[in-house]
C-alpha atoms as a printed R data frame, in Angstrom:
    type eleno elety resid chain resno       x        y        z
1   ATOM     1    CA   UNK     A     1 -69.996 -112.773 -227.618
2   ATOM     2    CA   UNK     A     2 -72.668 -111.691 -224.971
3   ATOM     3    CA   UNK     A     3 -70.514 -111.634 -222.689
4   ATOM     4    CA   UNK     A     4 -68.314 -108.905 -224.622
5   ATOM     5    CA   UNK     A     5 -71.547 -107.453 -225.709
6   ATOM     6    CA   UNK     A     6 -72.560 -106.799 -222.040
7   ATOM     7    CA   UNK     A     7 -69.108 -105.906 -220.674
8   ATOM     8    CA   UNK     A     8 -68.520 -103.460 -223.619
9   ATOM     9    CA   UNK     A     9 -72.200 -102.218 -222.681
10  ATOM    10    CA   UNK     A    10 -71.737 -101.378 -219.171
11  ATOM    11    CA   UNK     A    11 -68.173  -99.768 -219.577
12  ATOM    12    CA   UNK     A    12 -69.147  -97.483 -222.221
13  ATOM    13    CA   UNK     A    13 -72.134  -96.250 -219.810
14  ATOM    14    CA   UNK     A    14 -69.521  -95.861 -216.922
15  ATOM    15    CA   UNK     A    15 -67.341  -93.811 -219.010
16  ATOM    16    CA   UNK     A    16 -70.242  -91.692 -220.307
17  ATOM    17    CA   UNK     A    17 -71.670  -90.741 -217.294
18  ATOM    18    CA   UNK     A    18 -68.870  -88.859 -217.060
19  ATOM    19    CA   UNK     A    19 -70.197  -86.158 -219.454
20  ATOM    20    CA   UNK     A    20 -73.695  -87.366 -218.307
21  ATOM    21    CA   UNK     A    21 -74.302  -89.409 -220.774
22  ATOM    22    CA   UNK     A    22 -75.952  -92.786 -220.112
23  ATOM    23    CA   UNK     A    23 -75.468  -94.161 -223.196
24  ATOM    24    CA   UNK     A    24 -72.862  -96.649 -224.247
25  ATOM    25    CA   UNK     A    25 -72.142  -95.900 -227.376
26  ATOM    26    CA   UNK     A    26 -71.119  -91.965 -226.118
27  ATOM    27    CA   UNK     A    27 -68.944  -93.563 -223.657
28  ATOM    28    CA   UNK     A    28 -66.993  -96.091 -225.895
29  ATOM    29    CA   UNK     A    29 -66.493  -92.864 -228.343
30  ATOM    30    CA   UNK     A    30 -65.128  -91.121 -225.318
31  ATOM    31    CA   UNK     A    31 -63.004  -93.986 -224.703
32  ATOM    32    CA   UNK     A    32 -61.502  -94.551 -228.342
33  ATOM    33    CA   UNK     A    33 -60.831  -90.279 -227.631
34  ATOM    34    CA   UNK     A    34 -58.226  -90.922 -225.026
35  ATOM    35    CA   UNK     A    35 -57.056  -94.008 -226.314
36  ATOM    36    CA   UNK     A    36 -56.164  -91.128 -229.690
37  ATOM    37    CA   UNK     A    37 -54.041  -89.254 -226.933
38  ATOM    38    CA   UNK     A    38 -52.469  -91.612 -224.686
39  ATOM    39    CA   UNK     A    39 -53.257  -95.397 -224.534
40  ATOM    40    CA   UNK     A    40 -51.566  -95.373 -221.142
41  ATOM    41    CA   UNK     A    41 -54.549  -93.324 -220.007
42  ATOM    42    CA   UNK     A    42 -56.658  -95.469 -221.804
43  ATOM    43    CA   UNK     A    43 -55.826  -98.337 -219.802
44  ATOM    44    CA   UNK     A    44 -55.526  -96.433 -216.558
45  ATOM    45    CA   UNK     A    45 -59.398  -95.301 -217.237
46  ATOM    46    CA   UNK     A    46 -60.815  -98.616 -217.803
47  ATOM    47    CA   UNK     A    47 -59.065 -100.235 -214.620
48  ATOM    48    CA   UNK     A    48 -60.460  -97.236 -212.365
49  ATOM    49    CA   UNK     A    49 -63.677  -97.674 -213.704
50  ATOM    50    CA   UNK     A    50 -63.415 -101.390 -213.065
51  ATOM    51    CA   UNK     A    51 -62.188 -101.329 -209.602
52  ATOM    52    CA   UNK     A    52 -64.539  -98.689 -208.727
53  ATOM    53    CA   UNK     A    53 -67.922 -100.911 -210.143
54  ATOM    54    CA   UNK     A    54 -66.581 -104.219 -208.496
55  ATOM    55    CA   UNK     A    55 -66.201 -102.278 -205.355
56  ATOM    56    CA   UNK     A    56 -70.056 -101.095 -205.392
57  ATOM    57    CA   UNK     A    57 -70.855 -104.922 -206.471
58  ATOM    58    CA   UNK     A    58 -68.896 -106.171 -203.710
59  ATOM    59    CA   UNK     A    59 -70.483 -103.704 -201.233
60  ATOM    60    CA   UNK     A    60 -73.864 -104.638 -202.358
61  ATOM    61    CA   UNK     A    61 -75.224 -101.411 -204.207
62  ATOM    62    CA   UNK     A    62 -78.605 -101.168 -206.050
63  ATOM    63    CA   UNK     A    63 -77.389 -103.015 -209.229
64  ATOM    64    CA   UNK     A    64 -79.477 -100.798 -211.436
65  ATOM    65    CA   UNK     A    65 -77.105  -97.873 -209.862
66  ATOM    66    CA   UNK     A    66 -73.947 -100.144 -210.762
67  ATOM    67    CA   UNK     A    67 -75.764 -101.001 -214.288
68  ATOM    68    CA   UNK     A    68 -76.204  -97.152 -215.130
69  ATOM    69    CA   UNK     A    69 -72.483  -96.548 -214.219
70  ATOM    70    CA   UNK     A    70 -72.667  -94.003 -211.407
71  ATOM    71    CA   UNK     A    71 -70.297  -95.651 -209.735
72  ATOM    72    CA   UNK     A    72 -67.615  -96.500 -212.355
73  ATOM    73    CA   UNK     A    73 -67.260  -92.652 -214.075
74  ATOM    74    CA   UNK     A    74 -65.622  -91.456 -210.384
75  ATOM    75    CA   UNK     A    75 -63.027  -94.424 -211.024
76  ATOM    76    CA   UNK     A    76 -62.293  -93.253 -214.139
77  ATOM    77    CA   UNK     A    77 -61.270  -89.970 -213.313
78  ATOM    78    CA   UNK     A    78 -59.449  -91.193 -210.737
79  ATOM    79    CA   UNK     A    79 -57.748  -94.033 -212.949
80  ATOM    80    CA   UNK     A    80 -56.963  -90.702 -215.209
81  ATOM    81    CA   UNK     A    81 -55.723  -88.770 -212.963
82  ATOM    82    CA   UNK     A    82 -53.369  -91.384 -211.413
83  ATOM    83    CA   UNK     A    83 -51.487  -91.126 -214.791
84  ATOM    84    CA   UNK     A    84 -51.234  -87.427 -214.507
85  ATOM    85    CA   UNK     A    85 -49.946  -86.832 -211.291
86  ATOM    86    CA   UNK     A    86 -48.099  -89.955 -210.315
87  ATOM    87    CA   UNK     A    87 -45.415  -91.735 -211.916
88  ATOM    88    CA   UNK     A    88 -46.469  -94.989 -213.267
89  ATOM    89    CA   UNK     A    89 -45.372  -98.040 -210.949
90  ATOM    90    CA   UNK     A    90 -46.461 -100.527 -208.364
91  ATOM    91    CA   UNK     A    91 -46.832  -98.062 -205.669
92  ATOM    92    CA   UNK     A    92 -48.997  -95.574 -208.132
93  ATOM    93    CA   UNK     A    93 -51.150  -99.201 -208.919
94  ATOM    94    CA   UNK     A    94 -51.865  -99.197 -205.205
95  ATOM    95    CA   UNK     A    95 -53.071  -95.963 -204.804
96  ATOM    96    CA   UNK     A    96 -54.951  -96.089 -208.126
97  ATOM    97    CA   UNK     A    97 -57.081  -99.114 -206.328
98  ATOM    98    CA   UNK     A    98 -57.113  -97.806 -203.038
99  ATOM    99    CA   UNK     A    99 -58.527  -94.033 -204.370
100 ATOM   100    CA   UNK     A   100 -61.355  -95.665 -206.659
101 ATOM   101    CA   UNK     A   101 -62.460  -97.722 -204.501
102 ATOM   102    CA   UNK     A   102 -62.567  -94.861 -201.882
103 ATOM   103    CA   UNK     A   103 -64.455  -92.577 -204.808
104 ATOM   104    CA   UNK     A   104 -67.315  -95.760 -204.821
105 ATOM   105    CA   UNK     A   105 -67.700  -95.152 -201.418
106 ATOM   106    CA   UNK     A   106 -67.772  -91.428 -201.059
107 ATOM   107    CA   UNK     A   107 -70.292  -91.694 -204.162
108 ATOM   108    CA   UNK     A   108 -72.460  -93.925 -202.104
109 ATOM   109    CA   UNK     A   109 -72.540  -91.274 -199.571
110 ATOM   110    CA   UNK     A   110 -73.527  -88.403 -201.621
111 ATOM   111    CA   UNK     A   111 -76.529  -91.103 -203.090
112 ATOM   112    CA   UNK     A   112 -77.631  -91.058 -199.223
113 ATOM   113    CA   UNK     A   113 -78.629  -87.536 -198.946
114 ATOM   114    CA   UNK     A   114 -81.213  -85.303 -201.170
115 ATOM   115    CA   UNK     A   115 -79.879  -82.431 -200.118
116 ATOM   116    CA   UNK     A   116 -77.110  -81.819 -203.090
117 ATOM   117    CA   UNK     A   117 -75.990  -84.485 -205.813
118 ATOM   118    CA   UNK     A   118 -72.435  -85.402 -205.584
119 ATOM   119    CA   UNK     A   119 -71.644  -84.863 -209.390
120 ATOM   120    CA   UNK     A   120 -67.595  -85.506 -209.183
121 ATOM   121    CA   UNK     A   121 -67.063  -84.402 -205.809
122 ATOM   122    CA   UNK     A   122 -66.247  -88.648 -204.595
123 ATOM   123    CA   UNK     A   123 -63.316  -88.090 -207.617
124 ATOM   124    CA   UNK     A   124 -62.236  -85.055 -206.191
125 ATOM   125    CA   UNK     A   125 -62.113  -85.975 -202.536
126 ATOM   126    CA   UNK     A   126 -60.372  -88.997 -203.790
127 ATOM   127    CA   UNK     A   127 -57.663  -87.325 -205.214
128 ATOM   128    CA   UNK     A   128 -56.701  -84.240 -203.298
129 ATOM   129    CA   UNK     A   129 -56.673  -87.154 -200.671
130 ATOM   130    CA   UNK     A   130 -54.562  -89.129 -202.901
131 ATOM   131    CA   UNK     A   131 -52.459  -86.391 -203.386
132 ATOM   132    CA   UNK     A   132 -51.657  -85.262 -199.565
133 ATOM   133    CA   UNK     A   133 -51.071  -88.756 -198.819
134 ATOM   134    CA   UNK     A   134 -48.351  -88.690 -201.592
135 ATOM   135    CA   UNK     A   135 -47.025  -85.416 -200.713
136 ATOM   136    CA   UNK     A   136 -46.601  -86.317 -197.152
137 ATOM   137    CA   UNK     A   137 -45.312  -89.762 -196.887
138 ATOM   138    CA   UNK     A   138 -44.505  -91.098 -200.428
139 ATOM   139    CA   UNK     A   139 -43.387  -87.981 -202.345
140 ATOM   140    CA   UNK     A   140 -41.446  -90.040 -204.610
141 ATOM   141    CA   UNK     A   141 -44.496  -90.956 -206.424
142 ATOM   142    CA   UNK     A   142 -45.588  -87.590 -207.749
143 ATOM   143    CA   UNK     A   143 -44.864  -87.139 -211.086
144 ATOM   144    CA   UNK     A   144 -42.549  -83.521 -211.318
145 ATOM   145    CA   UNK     A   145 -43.496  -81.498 -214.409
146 ATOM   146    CA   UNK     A   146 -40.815  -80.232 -216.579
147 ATOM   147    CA   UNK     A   147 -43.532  -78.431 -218.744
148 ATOM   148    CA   UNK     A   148 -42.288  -75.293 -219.416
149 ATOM   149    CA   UNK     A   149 -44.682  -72.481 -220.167
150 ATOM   150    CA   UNK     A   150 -44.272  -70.046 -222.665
151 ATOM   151    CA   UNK     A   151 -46.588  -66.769 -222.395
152 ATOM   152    CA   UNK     A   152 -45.410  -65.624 -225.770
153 ATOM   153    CA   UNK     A   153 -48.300  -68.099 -227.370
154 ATOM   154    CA   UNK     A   154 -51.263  -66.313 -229.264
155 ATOM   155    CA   UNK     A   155 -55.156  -67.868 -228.565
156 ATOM   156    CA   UNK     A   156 -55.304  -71.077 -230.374
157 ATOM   157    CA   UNK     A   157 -59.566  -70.448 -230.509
158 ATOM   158    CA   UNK     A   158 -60.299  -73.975 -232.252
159 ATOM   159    CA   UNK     A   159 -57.400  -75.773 -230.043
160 ATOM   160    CA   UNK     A   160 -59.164  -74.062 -226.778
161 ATOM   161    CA   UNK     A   161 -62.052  -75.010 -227.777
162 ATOM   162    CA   UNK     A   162 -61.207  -78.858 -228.164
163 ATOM   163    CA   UNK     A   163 -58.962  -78.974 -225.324
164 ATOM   164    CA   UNK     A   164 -61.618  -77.551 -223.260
165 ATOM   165    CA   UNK     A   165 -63.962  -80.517 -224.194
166 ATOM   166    CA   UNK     A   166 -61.176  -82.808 -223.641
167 ATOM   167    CA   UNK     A   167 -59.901  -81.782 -220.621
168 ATOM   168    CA   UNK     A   168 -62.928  -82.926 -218.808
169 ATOM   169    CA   UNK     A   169 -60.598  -86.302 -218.653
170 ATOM   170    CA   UNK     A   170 -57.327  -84.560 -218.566
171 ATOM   171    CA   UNK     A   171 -56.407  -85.135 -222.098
172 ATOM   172    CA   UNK     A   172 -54.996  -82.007 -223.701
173 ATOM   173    CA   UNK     A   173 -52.622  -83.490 -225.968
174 ATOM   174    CA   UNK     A   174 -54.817  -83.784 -229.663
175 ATOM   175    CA   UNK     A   175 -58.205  -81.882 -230.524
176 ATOM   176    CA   UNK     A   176 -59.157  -84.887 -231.614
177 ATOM   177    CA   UNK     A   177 -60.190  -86.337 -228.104
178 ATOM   178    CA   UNK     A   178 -62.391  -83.517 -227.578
179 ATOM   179    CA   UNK     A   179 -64.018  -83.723 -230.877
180 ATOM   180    CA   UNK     A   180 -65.006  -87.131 -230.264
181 ATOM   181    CA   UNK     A   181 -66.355  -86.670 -226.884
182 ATOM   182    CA   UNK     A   182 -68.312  -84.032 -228.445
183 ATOM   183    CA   UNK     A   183 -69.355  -86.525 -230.803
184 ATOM   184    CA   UNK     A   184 -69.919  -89.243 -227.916
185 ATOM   185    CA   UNK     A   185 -72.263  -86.994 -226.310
186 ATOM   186    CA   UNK     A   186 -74.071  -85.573 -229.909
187 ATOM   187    CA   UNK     A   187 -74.691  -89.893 -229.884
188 ATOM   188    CA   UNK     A   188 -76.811  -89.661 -226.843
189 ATOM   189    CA   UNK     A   189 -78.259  -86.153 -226.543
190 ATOM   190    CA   UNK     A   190 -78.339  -82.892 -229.239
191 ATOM   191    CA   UNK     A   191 -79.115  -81.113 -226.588
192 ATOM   192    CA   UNK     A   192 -76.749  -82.583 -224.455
193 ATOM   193    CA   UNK     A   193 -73.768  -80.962 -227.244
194 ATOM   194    CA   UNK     A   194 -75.084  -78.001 -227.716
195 ATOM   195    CA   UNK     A   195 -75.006  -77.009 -224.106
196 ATOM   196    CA   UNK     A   196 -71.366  -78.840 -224.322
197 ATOM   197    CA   UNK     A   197 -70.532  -76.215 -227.180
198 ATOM   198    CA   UNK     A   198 -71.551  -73.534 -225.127
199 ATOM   199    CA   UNK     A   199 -69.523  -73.866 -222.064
200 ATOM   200    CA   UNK     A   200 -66.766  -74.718 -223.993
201 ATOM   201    CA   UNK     A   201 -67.021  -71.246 -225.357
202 ATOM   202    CA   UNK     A   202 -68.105  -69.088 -222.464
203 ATOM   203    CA   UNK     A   203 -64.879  -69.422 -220.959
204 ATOM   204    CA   UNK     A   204 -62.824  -67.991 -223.729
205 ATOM   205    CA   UNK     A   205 -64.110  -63.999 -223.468
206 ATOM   206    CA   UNK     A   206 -64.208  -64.196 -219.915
207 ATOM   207    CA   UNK     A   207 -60.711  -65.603 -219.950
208 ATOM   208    CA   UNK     A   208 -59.126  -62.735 -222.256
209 ATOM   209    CA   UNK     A   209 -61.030  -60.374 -219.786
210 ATOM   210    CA   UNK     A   210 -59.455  -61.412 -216.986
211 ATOM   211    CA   UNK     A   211 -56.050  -61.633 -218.827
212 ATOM   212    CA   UNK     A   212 -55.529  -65.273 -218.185
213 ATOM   213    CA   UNK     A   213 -52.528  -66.095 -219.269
214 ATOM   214    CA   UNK     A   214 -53.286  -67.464 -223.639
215 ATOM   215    CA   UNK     A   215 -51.255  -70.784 -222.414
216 ATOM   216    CA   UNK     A   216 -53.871  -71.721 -220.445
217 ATOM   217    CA   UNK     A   217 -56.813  -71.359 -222.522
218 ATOM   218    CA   UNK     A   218 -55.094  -73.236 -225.189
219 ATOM   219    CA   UNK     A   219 -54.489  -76.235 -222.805
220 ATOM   220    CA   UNK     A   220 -58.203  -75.790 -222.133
221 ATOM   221    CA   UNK     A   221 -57.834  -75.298 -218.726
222 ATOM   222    CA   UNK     A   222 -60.426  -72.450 -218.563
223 ATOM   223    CA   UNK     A   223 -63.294  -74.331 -220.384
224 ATOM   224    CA   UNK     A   224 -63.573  -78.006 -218.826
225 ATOM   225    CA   UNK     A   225 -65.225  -77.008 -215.971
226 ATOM   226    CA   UNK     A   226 -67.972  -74.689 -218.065
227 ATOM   227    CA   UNK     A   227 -68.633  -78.059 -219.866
228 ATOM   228    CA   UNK     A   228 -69.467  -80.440 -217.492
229 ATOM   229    CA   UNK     A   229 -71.737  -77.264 -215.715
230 ATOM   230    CA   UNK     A   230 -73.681  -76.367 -219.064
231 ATOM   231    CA   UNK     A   231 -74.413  -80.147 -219.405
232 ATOM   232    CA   UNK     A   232 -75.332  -80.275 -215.653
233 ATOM   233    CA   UNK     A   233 -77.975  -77.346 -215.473
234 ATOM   234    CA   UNK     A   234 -79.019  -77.466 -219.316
235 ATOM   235    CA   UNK     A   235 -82.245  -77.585 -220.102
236 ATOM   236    CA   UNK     A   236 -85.015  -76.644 -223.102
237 ATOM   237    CA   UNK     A   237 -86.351  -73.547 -221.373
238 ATOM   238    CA   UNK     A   238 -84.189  -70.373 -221.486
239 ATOM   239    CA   UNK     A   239 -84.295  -70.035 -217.994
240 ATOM   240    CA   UNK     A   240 -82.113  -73.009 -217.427
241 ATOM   241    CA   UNK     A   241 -79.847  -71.854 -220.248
242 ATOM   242    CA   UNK     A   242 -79.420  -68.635 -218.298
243 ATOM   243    CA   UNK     A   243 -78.801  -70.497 -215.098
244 ATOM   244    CA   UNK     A   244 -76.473  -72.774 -217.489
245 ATOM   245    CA   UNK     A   245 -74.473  -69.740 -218.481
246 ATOM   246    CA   UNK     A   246 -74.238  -68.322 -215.025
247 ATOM   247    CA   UNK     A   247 -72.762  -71.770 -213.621
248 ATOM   248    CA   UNK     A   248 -70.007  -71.384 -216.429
249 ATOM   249    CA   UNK     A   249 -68.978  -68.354 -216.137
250 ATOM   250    CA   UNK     A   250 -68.722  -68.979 -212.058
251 ATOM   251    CA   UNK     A   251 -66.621  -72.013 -212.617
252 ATOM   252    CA   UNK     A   252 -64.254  -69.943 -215.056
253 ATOM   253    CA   UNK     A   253 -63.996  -67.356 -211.937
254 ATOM   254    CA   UNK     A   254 -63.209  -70.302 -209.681
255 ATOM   255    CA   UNK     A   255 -61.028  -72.109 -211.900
256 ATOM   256    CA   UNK     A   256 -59.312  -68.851 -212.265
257 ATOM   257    CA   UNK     A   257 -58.637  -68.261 -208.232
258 ATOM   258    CA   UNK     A   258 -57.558  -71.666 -207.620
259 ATOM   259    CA   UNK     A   259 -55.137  -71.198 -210.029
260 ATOM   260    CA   UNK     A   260 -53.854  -68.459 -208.613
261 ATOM   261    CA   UNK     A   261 -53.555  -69.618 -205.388
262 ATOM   262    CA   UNK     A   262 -52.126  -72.857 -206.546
263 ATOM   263    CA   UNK     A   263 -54.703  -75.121 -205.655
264 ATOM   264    CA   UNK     A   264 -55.180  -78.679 -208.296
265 ATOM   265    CA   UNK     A   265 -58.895  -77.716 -208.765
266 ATOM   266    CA   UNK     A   266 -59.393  -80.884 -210.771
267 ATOM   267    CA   UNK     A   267 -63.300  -80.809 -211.351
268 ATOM   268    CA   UNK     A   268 -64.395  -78.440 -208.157
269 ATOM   269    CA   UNK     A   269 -65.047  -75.369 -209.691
270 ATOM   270    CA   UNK     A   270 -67.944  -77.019 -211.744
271 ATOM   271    CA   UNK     A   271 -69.189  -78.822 -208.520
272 ATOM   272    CA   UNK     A   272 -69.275  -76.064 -206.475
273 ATOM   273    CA   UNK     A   273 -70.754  -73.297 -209.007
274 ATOM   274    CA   UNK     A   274 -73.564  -75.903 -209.757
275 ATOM   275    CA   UNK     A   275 -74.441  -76.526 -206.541
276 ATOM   276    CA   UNK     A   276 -74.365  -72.620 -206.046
277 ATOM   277    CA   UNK     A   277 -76.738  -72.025 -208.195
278 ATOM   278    CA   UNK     A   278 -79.111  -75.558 -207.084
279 ATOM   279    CA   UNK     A   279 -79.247  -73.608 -203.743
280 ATOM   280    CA   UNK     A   280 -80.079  -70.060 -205.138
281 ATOM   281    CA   UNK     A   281 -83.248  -72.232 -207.195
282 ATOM   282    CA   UNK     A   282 -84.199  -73.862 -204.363
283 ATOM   283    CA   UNK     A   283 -84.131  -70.291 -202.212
284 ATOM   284    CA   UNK     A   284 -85.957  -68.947 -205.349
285 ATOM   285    CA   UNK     A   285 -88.399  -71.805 -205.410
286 ATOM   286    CA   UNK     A   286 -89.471  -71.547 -201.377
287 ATOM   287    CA   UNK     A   287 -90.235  -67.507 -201.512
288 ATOM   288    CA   UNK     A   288 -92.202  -68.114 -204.611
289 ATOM   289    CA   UNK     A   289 -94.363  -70.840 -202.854
């Protein structure tokens, strides 16, 4: 039973530092939230977060680093995201190992500089890696969409909202997976959801403004990113709400061009807006001293 105890323990914190929650209780919420909209994705998750942490064991990483999960909730995006773009087989299995243990590394990398953190960025070099790989030599392993979009749909506010939650980990199939990551992270930090509730939101005006297409803000394809930025750069002061705000509304923009010029943005637009803005504070904070 300790044994479970400590292995439940450890996964939920790898799965909530997702959301940036180091809490395991937030992250086994999470986890019973995409279990609610695919169990295949479920599964997927918890062996990229697995393979990921055994790599940083393996390659002798601060265990209180491995402990705290920031090296398992890379892995889990990239066990995710193996289900969404590949099809599901021995070959996809391979590349699920070979990317999360590649987003371990990449995250010890980021961990060896103070210049910016590396937030997602080992997930997202992982993939679009994963991805050219696939679309140069093994093209038979991307998964080919037969979604077909219909622009005659009317803004779905409560679905965007969910989906936008929820689509931090891809899953866009039930409101209910974003409702109880928004729970998962109201666990660990009130703050925390609040902040999660506003960038969730942000997007949706800015979207209509821009005349994004109402399909994808129901999918919650504009709001993900805002999410993981308000939670990022959040803070008690109203300054770092403001800065909060302006990191959402940047990733929206982004989201939006990479969109537009095809690009899978997974998670990027939120990386790069936040670190945007850690460099305008840092400018800010040198010409005040």
């Amino acid at each position: 039973m300790a044994f479970i105890h400590n292995l439940l323990l450890i996964l939920g914190r790898r799965i909530g530092q997702v959301m940036f929650q180091n809490n395991a209780l937030s992250g086994l919420f999470m986890l019973i939230g995409i279990f609610l909209n695919s169990w295949q994705m479920g599964i997927l998750a918890v062996c990229g977060n697995m393979i990921s942490t055994l790599t940083a064991y393996f390659s002798g990483y601060k265990h209180n680093d491995i402990k705290n999960g920031l090296y398992g909730f890379n892995g889990t995006l990239v066990g995710i995201a193996v289900g969404v773009f590949l099809q599901l087989s021995v070959g996809s299995l391979i590349m699920l190992i070979i990317a999360s243990a590649l987003s371990t590394w990449i995250a010890y990398f980021f961990s060896q500089q103070r210049l910016l953190p590396g937030f997602t960025a080992p997930f997202i070099l992982a993939i679009w890696g994963m991805l050219g790989v696939c679309s140069w030599f093994i093209p038979d392993l991307l998964l080919v969409s037969d979604t077909v979009i219909d622009i005659t749909q009317n803004i779905n506010y409560f679905r965007a909202f969910c989906l936008g939650i929820g689509q931090v980990m891809f899953q866009e199939n039930t409101v209910l997976t974003g409702l109880f990551f928004l729970i998962g992270i109201l666990i660990n930090s009130r703050k925390a959801s609040l902040y999660t509730i506003l960038g969730a939101l942000l997007p949706i005006p800015l979207a209509i403004l821009l005349e994004v297409d109402t399909t994808y803000l129901n999918a919650g394809l504009m709001g993900y990113n805002g999410v993981l930025c308000a939670i990022a750069l959040g803070g008690t002061s109203w300054k770092s709400g403001i800065w909060a705000g302006c990191s959402v509304l940047l990733s929206t923009v982004l989201q939006i061009l990479g969109m537009s010029l095809g690009i899978t943005t997974l998670t990027a637009p939120f990386v790069i807006s936040v670190w945007i803005i850690i460099m305008i504070q840092k400018v800010i904070r040198t010409q005040n001293n």
